[in-house]
C-alpha positions in Angstrom: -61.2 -25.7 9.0 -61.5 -22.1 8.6 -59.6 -21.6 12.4 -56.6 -24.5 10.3 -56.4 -22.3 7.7 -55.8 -18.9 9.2 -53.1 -20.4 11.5 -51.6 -21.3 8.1 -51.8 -18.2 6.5 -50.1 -16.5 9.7 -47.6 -18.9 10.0 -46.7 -18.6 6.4 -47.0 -14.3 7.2 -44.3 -14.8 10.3 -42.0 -16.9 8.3 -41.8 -14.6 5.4 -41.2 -11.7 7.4 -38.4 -13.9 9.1 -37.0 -14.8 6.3 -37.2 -10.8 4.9 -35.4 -10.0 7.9 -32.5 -12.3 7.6 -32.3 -11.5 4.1 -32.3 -7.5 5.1 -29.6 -8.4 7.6 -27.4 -10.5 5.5 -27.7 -8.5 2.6 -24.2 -7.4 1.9 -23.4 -11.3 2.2 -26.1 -11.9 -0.4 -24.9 -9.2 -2.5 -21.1 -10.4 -2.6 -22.0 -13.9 -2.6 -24.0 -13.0 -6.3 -21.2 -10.7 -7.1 -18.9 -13.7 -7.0 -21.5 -16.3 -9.3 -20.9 -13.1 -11.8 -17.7 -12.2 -11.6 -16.2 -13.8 -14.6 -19.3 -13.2 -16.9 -18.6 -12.4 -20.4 -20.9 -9.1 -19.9 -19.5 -7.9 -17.0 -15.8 -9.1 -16.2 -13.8 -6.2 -17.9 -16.1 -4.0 -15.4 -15.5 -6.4 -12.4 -11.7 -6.2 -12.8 -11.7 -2.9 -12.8 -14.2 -2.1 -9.7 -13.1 -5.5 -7.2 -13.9 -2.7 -4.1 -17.6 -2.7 -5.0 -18.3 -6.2 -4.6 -16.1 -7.6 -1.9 -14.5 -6.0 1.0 -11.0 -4.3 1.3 -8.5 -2.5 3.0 -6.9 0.5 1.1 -3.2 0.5 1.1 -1.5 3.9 2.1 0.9 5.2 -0.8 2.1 7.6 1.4 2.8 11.4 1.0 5.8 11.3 -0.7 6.1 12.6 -4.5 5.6 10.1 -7.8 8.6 8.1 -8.4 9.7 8.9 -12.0 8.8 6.8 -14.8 10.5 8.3 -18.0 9.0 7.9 -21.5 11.5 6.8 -23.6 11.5 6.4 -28.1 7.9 4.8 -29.0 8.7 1.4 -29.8 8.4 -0.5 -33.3 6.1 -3.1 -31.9 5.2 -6.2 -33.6 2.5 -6.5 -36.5 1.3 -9.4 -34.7 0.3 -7.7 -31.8 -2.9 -6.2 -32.4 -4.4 -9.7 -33.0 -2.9 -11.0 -29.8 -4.3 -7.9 -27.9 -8.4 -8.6 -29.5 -7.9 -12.0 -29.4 -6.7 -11.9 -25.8 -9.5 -9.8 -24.4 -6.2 -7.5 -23.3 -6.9 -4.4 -21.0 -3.8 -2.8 -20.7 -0.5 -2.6 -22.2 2.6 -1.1 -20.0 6.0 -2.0 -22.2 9.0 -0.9 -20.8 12.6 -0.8 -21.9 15.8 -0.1 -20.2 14.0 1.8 -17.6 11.7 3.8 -19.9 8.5 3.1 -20.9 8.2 2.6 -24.7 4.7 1.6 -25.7 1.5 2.0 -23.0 -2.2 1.5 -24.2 -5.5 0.5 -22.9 -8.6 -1.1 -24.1 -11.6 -2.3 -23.9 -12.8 1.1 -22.2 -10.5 1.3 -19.1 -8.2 4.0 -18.0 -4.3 4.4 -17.0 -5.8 5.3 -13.4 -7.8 1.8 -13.3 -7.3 -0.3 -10.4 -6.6 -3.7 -12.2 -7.3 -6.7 -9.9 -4.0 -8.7 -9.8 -5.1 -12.4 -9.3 -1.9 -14.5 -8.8 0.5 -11.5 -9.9 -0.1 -10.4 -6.1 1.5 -13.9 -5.3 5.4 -12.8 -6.3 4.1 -9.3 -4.2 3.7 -11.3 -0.9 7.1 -13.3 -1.8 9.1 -9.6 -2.5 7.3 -9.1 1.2 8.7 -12.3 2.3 11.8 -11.8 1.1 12.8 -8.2 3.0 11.1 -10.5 6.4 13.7 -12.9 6.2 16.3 -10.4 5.5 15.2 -8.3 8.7 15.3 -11.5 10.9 12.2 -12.4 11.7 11.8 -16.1 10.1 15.0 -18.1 10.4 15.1 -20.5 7.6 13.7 -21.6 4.7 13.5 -25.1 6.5 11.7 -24.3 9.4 8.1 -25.8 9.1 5.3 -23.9 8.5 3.2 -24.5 11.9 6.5 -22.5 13.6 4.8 -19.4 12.3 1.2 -20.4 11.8 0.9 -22.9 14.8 -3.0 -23.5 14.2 -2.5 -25.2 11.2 -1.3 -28.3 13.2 -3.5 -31.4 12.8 -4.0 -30.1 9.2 -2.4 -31.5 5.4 0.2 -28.5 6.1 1.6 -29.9 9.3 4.8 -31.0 7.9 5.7 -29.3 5.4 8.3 -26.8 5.3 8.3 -22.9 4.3 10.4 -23.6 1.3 7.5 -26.2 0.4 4.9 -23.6 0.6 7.0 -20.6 -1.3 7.9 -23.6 -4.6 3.9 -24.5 -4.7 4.8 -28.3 -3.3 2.8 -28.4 0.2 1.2 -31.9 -1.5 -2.0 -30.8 0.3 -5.3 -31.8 -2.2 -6.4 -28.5 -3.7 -8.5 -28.5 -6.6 -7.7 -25.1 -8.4 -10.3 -25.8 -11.1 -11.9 -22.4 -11.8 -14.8 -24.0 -14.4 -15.7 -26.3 -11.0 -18.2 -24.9 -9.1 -17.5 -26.9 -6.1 -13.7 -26.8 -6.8 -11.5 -25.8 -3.4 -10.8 -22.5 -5.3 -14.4 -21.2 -5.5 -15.2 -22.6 -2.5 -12.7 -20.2 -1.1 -14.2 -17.5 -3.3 -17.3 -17.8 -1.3 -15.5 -17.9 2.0 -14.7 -14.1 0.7 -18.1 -13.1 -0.5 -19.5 -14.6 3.2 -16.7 -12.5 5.2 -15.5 -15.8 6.2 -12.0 -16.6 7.3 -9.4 -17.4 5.4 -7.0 -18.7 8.1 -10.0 -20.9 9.2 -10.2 -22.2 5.5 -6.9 -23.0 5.4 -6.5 -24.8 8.3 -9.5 -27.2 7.4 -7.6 -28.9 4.6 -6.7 -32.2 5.4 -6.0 -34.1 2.9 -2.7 -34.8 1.5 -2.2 -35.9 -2.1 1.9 -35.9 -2.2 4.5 -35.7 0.6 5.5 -32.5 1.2 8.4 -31.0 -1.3 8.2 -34.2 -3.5 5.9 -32.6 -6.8 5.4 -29.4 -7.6 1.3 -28.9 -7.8 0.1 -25.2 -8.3 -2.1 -24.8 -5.2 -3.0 -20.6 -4.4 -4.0 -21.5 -0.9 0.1 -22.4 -0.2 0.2 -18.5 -0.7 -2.3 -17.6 2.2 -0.2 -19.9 3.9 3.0 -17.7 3.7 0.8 -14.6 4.5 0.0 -16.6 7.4 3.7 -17.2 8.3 4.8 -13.7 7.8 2.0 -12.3 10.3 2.7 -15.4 12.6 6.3 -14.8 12.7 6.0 -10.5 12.8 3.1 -10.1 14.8 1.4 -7.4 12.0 -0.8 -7.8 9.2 0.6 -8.5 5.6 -1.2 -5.1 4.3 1.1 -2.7 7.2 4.2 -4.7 6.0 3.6 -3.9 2.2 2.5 -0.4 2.6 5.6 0.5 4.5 8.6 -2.3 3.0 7.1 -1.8 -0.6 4.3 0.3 -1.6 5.4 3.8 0.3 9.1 3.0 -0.8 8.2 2.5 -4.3 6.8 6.2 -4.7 3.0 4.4 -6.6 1.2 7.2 -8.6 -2.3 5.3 -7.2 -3.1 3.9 -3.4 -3.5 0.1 -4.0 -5.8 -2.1 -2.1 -6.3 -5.9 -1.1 -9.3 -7.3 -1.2 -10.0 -9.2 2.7 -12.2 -11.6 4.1 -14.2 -11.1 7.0 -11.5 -11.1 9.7 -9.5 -7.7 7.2 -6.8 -10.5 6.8 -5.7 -9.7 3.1 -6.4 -12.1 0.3 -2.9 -12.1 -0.4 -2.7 -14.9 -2.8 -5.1 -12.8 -5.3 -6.6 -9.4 -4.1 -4.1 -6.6 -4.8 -5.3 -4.2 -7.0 -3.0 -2.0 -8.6 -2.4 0.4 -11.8 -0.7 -1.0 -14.8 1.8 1.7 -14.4 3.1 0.7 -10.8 2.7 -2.8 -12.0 5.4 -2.1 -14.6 7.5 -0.1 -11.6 7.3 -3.2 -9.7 8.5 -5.2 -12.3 11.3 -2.7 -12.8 12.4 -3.1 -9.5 13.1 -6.8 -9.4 15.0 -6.4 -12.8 17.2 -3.6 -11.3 18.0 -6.4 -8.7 15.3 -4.8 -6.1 16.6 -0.9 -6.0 14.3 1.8 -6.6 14.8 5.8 -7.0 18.0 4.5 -5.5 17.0 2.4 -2.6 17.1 -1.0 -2.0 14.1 -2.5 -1.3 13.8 -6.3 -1.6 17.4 -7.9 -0.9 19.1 -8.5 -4.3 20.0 -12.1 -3.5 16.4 -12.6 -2.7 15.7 -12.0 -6.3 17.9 -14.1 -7.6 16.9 -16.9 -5.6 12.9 -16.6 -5.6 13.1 -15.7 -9.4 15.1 -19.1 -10.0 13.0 -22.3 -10.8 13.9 -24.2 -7.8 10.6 -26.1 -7.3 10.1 -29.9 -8.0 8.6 -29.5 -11.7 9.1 -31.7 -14.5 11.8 -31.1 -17.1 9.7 -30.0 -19.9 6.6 -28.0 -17.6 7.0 -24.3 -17.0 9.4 -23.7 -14.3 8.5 -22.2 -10.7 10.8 -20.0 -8.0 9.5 -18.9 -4.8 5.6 -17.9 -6.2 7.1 -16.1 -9.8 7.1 -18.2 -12.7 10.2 -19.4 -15.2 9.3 -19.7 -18.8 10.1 -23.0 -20.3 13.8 -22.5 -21.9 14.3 -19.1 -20.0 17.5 -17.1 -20.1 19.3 -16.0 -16.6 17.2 -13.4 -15.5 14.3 -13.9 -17.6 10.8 -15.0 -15.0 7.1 -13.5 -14.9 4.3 -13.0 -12.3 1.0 -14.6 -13.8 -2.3 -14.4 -12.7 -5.7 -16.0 -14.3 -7.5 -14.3 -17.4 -4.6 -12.7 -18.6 -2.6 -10.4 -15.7 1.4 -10.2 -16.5 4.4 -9.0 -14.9 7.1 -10.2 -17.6 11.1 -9.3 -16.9 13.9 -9.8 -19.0 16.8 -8.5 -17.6 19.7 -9.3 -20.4 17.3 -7.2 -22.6 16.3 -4.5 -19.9 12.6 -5.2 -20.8 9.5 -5.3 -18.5 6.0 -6.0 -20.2 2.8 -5.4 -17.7 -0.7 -6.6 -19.2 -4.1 -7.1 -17.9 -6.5 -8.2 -19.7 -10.0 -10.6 -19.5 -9.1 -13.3 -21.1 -12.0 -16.0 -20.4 -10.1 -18.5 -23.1 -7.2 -18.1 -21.1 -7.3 -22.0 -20.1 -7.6 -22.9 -23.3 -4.2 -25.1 -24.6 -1.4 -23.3 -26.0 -3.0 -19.7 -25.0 -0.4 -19.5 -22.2 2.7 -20.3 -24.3 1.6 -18.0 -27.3 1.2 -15.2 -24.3 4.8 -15.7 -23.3 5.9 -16.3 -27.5 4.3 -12.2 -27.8 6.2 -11.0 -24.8 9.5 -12.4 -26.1 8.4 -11.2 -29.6 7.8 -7.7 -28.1 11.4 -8.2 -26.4 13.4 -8.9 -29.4 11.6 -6.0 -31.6 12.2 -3.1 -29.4 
């Protein structure tokens, strides 16, 4: 009995320290993985937003060594009285308003800074389409048409084999994605633990396999169709989406802060979420497409790209928001008028008859809730028509 019970007690000794020592080796999994089942609480969100590199891993993006492009202040704006309830009642961050080239109105909150590092969400998602865009241009993908397994050829056999490039940029793939943040087994936070686990992306998305529309016939908001274009651009280039935006976009653009992506476990760059940016060079960037894709005098993304991915073109119903090539098109839009969104409150608004740019961030964790989305766009065109 007492010979039993000692084997027991060792047993349970050599397991535990087993178990310690997978623990001690996996511990920057552990840590990221926990990091991601708090990211969005109420406590520690504004934080998170601001400090992504701390909790998952990245790759800085080079700015380069060339000076600041300017960004002139212009007259301080006569903002709207309703906009300090829309800022508390938003959870808003930061507050970058530009107009005709100038910025007019700038502010942060809730305790961040004008050098913060804001974590983009979906707002990186009309980044990797400007990247897209200048590919094209240079040659390297030769049409819109051309199906996606061209580029990425090891998602053949998957939901994606199929569809087109022109599916995957209007969000209308018809792979089944559920994007259902609130879900804890939802394919979205699924793929939020692929991060945390230094998993691979490109693996993730060539296990989906099931198809809930033909391909181009409904429009269905689906982020993993964004890793999908990432996946075409490096496919059809033979470099990383990070190299291409540091030298097409980010070193062109003269950025007063080095950006960075967050990755997965390969360094391939969670390109439909992960760019973290200042609100500054988020307004700049906004800027840029309204000025038809010149910056500081140089043309960066092709003009007629911007037309084209900033014009709802995909497959959504008459009265739904409108969708372009991964930027969005406010229901009754004016020519020219489009936004990059992102979850909890990140915008990249442009206006182009009325030379205005609006860049938020903010923490918004009502953000799903109905009719915040349409009173978000209802301030920005309020804002617009005051200054």
């Amino acid at each position: 009995m007492r010979k039993s019970i000692k084997y027991s007690v060792r047993g349970i000794l050599l397991l535990a320290i087993i178990l310690a020592a997978v623990a001690f080796w996996q511990r920057e999994k552990i840590t990221r993985l926990m990091a991601v089942n708090s990211l969005f609480a109420q406590e520690k969100i504004i934080n998170n937003f601001s400090h992504m590199d701390t909790m998952f891993l990245t790759r800085p993006l080079m700015r380069g060594d060339g000076d600041v492009s300017p960004l002139p202040t212009g007259t301080a704006a006569a903002l709207p009285d309703a906009l300090n309830d829309w800022i508390k009642n938003r959870s808003v961050t930061s507050l970058v308003v530009m107009k005709d080239g100038a910025i007019v109105a700038e502010d942060y909150f809730l305790g961040t800074k004008a050098d913060d590092l804001r974590i983009s969400w979906s707002v990186a998602k009309s980044y990797l389409s400007a990247l897209f865009g200048i590919v094209m241009a240079e040659g390297h993908i030769a049409s819109l048409n051309d199906p996606v397994t061209k580029y990425a050829p090891s998602l053949a056999g998957s939901a994606y084999d199929g569809a087109t490039i022109r599916n995957v940029l209007n969000m209308a793939s018809g792979v089944r994605f559920n994007e259902d943040y609130l879900d804890f087994n939802s394919d979205i936070n699924r793929m939020g633990r692929v991060l945390a686990l230094g998993w691979s992306m490109d693996g993730f998305a060539a296990g989906i396999n099931d198809r809930q529309y033909g391909p181009g016939k409904t429009w269905q908001y689906v982020s993993i169709d964004t890793h999908v274009i990432g996946m075409i651009i490096r496919g059809a280039t033979g470099r990383s989406v990070a190299e291409l935006l540091e030298e097409k976009i980010i070193i062109p653009m003269g950025l007063e802060a080095a950006p960075y992506y967050v990755t997965d476990g390969e360094g391939v760059a969670f390109v439909l979420g992960g760019l973290n940016v200042t609100t500054r060079d988020y307004a700049r960037f906004g800027q840029m497409f309204l000025n038809g894709g010149r910056w500081n005098g140089v043309q960066i993304v092709p003009e007629d790209w911007v037309t084209e991915s900033t014009r709802a073109s995909a497959p959504t119903s008459a009265v739904h928001i409108g969708y372009g090539y991964q930027w969005w098109v406010p229901v009754g839009a004016v020519a020219g008028e489009y936004m990059a969104r992102g979850i909890y409150g990140q915008y990249i608004y442009v206006n182009r008859p009325m030379g205005v740019v609006i860049a938020t961030t903010a923490a918004d964790t009502k953000f799903r809730e109905k009719g915040v989305s349409d009173q978000n766009i209802a301030m920005f065109r309020l804002i617009a028509g005051a200054i």
